[in-house]
Biopython code that builds the backbone (N, CA, C, O; Angstrom):
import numpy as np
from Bio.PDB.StructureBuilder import StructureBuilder

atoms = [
    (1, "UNK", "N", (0.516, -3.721, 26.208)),
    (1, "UNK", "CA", (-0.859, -3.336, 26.023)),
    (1, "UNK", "C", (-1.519, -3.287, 27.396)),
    (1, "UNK", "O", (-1.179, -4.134, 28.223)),
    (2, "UNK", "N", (-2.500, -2.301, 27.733)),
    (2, "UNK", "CA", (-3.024, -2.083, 28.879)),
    (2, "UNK", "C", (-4.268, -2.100, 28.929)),
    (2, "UNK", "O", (-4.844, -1.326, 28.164)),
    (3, "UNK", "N", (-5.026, -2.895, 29.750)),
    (3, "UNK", "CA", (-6.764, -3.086, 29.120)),
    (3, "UNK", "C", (-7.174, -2.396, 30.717)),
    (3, "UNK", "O", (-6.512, -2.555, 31.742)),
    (4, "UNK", "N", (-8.173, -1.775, 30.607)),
    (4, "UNK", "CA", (-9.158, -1.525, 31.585)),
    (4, "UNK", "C", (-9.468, -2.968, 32.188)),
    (4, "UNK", "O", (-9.672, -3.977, 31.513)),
    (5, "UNK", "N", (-9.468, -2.903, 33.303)),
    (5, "UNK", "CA", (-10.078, -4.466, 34.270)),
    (5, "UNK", "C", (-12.005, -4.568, 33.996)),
    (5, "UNK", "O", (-12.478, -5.681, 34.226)),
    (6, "UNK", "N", (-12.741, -3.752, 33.657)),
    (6, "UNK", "CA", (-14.279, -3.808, 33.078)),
    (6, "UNK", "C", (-14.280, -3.417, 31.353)),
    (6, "UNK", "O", (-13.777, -2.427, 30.822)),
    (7, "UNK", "N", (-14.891, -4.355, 30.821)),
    (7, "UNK", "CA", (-15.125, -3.921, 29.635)),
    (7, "UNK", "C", (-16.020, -3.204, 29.566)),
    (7, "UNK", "O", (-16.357, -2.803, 30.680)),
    (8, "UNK", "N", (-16.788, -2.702, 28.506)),
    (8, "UNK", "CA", (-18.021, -1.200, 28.263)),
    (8, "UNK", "C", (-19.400, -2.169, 29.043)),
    (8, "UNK", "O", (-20.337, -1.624, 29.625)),
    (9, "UNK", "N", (-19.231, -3.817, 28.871)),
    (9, "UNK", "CA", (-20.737, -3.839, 29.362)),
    (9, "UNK", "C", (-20.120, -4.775, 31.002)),
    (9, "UNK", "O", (-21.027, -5.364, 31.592)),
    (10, "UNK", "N", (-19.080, -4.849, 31.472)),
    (10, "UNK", "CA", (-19.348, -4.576, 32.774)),
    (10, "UNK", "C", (-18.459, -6.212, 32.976)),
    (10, "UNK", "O", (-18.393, -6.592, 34.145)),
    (11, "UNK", "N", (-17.960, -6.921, 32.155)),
    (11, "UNK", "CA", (-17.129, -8.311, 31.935)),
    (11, "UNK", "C", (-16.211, -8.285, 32.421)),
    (11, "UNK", "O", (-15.941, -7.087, 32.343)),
    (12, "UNK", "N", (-15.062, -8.947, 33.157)),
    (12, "UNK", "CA", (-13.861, -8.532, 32.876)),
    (12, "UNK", "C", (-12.515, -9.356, 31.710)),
    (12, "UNK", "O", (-12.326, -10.569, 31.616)),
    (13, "UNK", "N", (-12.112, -8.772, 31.310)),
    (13, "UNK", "CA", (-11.694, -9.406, 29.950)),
    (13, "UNK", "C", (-10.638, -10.508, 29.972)),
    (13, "UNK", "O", (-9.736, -10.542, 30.810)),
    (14, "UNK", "N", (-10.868, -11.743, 28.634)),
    (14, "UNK", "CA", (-9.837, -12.676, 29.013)),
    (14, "UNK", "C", (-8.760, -12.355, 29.755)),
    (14, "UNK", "O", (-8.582, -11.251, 30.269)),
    (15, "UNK", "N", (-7.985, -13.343, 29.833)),
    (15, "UNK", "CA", (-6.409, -13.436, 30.276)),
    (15, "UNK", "C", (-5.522, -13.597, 29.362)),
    (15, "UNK", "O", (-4.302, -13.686, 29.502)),
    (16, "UNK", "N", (-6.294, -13.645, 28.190)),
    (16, "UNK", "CA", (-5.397, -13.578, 26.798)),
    (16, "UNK", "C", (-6.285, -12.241, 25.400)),
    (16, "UNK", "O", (-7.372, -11.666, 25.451)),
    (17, "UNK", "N", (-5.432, -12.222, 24.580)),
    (17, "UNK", "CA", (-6.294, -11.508, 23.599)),
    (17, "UNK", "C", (-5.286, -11.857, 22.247)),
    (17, "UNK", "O", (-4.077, -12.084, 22.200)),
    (18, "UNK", "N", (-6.390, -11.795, 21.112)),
    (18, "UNK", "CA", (-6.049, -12.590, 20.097)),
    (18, "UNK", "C", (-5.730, -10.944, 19.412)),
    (18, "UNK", "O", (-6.785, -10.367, 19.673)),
    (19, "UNK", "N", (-5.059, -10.189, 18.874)),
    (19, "UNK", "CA", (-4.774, -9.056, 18.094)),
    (19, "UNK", "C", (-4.495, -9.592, 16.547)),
    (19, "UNK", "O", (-4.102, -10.759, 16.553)),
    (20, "UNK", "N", (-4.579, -9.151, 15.553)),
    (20, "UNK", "CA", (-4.418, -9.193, 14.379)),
    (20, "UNK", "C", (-3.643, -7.729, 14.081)),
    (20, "UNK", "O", (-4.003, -6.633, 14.511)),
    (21, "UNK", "N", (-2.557, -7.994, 13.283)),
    (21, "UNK", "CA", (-1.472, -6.828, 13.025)),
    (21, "UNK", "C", (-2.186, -6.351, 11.384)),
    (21, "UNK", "O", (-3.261, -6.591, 10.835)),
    (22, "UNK", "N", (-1.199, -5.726, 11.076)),
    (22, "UNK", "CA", (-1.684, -4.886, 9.735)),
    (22, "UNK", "C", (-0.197, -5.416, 8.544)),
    (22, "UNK", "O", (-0.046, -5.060, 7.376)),
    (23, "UNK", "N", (0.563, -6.197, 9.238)),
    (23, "UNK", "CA", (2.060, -6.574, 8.639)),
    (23, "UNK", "C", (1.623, -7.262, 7.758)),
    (23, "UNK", "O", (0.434, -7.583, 7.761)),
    (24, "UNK", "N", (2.669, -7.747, 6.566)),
    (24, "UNK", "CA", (2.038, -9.121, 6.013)),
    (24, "UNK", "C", (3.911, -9.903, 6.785)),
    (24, "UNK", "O", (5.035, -9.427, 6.943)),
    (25, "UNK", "N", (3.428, -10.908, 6.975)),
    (25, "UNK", "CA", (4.668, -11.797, 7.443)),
    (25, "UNK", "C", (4.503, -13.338, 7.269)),
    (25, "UNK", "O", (3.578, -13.856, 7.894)),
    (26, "UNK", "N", (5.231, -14.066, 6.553)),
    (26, "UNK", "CA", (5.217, -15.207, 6.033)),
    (26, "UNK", "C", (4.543, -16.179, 7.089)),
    (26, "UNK", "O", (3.694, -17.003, 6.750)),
    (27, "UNK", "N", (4.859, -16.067, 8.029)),
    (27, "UNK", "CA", (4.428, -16.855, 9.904)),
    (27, "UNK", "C", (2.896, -16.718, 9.901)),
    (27, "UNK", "O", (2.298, -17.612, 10.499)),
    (28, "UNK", "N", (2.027, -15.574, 9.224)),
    (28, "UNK", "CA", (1.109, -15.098, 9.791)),
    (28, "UNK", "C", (0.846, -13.947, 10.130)),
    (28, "UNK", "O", (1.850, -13.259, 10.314)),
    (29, "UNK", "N", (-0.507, -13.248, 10.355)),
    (29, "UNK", "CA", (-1.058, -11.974, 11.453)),
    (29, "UNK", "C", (-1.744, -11.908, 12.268)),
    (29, "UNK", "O", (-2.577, -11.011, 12.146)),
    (30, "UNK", "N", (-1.821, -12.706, 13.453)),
    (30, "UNK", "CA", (-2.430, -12.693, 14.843)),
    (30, "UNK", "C", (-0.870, -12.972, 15.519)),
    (30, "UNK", "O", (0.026, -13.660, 15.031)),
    (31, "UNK", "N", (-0.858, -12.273, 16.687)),
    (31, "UNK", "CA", (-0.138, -12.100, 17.797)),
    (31, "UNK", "C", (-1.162, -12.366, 19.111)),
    (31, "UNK", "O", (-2.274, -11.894, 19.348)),
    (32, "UNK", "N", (-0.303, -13.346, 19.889)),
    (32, "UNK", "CA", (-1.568, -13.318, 20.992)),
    (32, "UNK", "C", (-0.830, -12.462, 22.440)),
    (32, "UNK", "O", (0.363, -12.663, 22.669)),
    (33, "UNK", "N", (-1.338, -11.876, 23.010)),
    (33, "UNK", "CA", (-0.775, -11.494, 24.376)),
    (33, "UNK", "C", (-1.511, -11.752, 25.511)),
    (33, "UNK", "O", (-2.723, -11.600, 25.657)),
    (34, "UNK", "N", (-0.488, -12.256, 26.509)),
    (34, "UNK", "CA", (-1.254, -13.013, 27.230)),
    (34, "UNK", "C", (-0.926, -11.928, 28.669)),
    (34, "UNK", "O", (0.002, -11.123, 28.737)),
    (35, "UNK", "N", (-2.154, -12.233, 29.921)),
    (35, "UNK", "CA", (-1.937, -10.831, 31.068)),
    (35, "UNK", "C", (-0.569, -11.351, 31.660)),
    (35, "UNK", "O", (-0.069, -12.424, 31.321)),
    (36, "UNK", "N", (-0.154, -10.699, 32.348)),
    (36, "UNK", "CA", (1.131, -10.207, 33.040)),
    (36, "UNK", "C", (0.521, -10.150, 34.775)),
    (36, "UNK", "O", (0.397, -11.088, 35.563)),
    (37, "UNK", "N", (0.238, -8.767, 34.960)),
    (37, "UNK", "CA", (0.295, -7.964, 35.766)),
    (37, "UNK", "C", (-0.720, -6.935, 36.289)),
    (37, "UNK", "O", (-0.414, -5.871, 35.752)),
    (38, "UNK", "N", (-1.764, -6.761, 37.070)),
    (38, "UNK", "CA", (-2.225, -5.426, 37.102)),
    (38, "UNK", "C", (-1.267, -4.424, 37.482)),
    (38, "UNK", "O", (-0.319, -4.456, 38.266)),
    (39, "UNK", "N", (-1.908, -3.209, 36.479)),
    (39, "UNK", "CA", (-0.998, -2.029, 37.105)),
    (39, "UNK", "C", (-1.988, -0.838, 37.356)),
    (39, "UNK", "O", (-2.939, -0.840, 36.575)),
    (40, "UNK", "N", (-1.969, 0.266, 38.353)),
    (40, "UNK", "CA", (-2.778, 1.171, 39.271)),
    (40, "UNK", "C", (-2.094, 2.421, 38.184)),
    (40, "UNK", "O", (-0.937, 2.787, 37.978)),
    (41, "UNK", "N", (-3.953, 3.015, 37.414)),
    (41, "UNK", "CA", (-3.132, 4.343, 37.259)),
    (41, "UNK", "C", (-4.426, 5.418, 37.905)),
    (41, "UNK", "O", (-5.635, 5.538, 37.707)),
    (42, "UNK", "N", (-3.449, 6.049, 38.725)),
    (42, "UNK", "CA", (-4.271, 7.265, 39.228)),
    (42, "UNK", "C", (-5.056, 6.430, 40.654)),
    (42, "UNK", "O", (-4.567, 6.252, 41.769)),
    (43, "UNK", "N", (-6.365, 6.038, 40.160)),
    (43, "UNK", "CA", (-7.410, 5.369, 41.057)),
    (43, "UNK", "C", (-8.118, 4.103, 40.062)),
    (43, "UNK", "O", (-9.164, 3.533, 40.374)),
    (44, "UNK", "N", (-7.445, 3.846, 39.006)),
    (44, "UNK", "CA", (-8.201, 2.679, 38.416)),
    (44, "UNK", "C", (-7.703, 1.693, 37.915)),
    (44, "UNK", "O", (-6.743, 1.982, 37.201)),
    (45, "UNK", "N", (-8.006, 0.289, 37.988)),
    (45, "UNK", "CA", (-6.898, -0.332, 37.813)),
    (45, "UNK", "C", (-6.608, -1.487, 36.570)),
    (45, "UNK", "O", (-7.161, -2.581, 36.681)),
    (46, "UNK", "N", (-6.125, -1.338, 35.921)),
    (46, "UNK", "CA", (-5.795, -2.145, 34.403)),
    (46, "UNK", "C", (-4.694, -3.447, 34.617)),
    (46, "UNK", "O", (-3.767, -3.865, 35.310)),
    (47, "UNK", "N", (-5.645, -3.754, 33.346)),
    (47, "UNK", "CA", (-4.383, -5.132, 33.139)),
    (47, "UNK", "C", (-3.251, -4.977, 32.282)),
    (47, "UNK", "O", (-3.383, -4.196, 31.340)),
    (48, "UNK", "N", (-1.810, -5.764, 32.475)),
    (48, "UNK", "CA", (-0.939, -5.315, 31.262)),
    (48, "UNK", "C", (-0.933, -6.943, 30.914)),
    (48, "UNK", "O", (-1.094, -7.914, 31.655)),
    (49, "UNK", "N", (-0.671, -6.840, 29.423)),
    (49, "UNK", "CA", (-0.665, -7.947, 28.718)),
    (49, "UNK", "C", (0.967, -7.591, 28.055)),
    (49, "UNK", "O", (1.452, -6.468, 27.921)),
    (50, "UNK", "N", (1.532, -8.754, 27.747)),
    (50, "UNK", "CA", (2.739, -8.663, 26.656)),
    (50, "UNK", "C", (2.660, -9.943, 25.814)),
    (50, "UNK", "O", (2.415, -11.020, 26.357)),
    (51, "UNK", "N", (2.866, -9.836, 24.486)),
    (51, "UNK", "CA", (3.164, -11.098, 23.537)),
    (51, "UNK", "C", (4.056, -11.341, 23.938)),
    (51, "UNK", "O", (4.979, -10.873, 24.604)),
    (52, "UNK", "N", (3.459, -12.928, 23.058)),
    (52, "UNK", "CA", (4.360, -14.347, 22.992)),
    (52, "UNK", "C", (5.665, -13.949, 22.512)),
    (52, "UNK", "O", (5.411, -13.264, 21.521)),
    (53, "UNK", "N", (6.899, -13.994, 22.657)),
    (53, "UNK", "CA", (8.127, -14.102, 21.836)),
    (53, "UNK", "C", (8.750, -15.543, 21.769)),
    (53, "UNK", "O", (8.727, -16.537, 22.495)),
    (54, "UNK", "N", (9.286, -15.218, 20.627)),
    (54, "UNK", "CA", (10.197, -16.501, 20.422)),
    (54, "UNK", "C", (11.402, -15.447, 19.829)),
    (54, "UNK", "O", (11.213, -14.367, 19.270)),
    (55, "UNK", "N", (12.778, -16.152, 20.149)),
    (55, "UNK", "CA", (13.827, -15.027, 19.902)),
    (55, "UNK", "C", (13.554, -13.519, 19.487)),
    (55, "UNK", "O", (13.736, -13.074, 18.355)),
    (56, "UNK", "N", (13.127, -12.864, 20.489)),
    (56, "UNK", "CA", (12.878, -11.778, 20.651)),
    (56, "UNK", "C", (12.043, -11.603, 19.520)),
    (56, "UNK", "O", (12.574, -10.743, 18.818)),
    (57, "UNK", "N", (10.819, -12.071, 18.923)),
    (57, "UNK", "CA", (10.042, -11.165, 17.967)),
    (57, "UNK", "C", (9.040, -12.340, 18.157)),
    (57, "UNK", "O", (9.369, -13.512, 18.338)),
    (58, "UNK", "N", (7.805, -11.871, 18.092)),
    (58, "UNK", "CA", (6.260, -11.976, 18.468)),
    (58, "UNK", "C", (5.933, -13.443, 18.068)),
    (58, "UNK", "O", (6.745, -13.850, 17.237)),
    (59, "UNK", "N", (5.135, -14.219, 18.356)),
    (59, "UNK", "CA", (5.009, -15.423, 17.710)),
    (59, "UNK", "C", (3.906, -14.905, 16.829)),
    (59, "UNK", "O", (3.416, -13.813, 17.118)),
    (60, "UNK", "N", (3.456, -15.577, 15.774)),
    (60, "UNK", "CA", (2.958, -15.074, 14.948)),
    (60, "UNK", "C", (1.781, -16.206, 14.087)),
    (60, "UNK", "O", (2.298, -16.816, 13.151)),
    (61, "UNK", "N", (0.778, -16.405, 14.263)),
    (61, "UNK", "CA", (-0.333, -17.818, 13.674)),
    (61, "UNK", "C", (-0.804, -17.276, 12.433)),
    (61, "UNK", "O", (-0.770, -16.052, 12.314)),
    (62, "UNK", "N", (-1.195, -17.907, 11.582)),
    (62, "UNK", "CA", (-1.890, -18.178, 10.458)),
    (62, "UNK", "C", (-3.083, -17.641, 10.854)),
    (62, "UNK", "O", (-3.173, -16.437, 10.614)),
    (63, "UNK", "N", (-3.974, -18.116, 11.353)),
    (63, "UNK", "CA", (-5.468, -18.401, 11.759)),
    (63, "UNK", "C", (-5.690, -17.513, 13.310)),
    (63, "UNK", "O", (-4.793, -17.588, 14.150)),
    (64, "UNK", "N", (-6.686, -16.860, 13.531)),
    (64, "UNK", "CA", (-7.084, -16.300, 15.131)),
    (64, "UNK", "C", (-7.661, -17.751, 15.507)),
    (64, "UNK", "O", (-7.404, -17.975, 16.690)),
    (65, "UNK", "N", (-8.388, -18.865, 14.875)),
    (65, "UNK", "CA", (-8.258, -20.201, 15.758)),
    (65, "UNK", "C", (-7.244, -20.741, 15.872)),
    (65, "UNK", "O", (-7.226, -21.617, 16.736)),
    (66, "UNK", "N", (-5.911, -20.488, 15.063)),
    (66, "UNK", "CA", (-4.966, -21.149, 15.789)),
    (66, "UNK", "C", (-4.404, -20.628, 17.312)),
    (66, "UNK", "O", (-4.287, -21.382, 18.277)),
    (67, "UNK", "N", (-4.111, -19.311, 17.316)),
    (67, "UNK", "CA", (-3.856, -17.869, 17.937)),
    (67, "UNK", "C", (-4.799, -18.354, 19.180)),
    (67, "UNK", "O", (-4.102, -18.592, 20.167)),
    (68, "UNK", "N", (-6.000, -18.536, 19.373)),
    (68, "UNK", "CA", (-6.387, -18.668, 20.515)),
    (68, "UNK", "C", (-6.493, -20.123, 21.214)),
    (68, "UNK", "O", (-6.873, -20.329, 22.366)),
    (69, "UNK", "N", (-6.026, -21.201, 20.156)),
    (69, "UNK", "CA", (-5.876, -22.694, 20.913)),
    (69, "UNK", "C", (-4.434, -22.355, 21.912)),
    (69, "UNK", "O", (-4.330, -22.469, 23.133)),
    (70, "UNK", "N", (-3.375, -21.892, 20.882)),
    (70, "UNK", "CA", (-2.286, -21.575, 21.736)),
    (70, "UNK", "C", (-2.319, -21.054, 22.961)),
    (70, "UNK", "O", (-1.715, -21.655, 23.850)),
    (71, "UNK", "N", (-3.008, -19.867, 23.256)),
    (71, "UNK", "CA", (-3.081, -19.249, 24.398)),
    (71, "UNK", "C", (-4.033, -20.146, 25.238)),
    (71, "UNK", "O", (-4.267, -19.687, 26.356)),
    (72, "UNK", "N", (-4.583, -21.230, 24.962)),
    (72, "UNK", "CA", (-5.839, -22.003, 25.740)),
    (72, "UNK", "C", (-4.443, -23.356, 26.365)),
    (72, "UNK", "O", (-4.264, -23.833, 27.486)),
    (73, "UNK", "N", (-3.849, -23.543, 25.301)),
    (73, "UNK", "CA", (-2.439, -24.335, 26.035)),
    (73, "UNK", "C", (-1.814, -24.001, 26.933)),
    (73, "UNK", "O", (-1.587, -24.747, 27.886)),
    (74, "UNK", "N", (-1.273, -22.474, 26.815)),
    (74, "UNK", "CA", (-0.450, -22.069, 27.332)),
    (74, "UNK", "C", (-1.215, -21.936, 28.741)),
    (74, "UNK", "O", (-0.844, -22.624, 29.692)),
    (75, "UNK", "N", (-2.028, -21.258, 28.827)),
    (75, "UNK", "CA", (-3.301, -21.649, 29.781)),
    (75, "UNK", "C", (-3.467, -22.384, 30.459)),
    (75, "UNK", "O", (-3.941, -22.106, 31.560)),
    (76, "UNK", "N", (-3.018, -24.188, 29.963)),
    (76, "UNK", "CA", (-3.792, -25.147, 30.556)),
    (76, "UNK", "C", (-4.975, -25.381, 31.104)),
    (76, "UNK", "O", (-5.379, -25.889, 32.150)),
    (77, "UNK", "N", (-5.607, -24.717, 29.816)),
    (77, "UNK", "CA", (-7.163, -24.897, 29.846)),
    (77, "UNK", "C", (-8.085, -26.166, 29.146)),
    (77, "UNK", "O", (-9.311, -26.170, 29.254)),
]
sb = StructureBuilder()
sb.init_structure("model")
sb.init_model(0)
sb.init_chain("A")
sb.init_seg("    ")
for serial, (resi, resn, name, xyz) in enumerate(atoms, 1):
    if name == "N":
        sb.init_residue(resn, " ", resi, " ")
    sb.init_atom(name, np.array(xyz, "f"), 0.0, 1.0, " ", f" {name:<3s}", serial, name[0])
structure = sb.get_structure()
């Protein structure tokens, strides 16, 4: 996932983001992805984010408050 580095009112956006999928999956539907990397396209410059995996497939929470304590751990915030 690739976010613009300014949001519409001028912020720049977490270092994590809480997504909610459209799946149904026993684990849950929030996926969190946490930033990576900026990457340069053209003249402007974005963030890349990638989810959590656990053996290759997404970690997956119950709750977007669970979904974002995790990423506040992972964080060490």
């Amino acid at each position: 996932m690739i976010i613009a580095t300014l949001t519409k009112d001028g912020t720049t956006p977490l270092p994590y983001q809480v997504k909610r999928e459209q799946v149904e999956h026993p684990e849950g539907k929030f996926v969190v992805w946490m930033y990576q990397k900026k990457v340069v396209r053209g003249y402007k410059v974005h963030y890349k984010y990638f989810p959590i995996r656990y053996n290759q497939e997404p970690a997956r929470f119950k709750t977007r408050k669970e979904a974002r304590e995790f990423a506040l751990y992972r964080l060490g915030l």
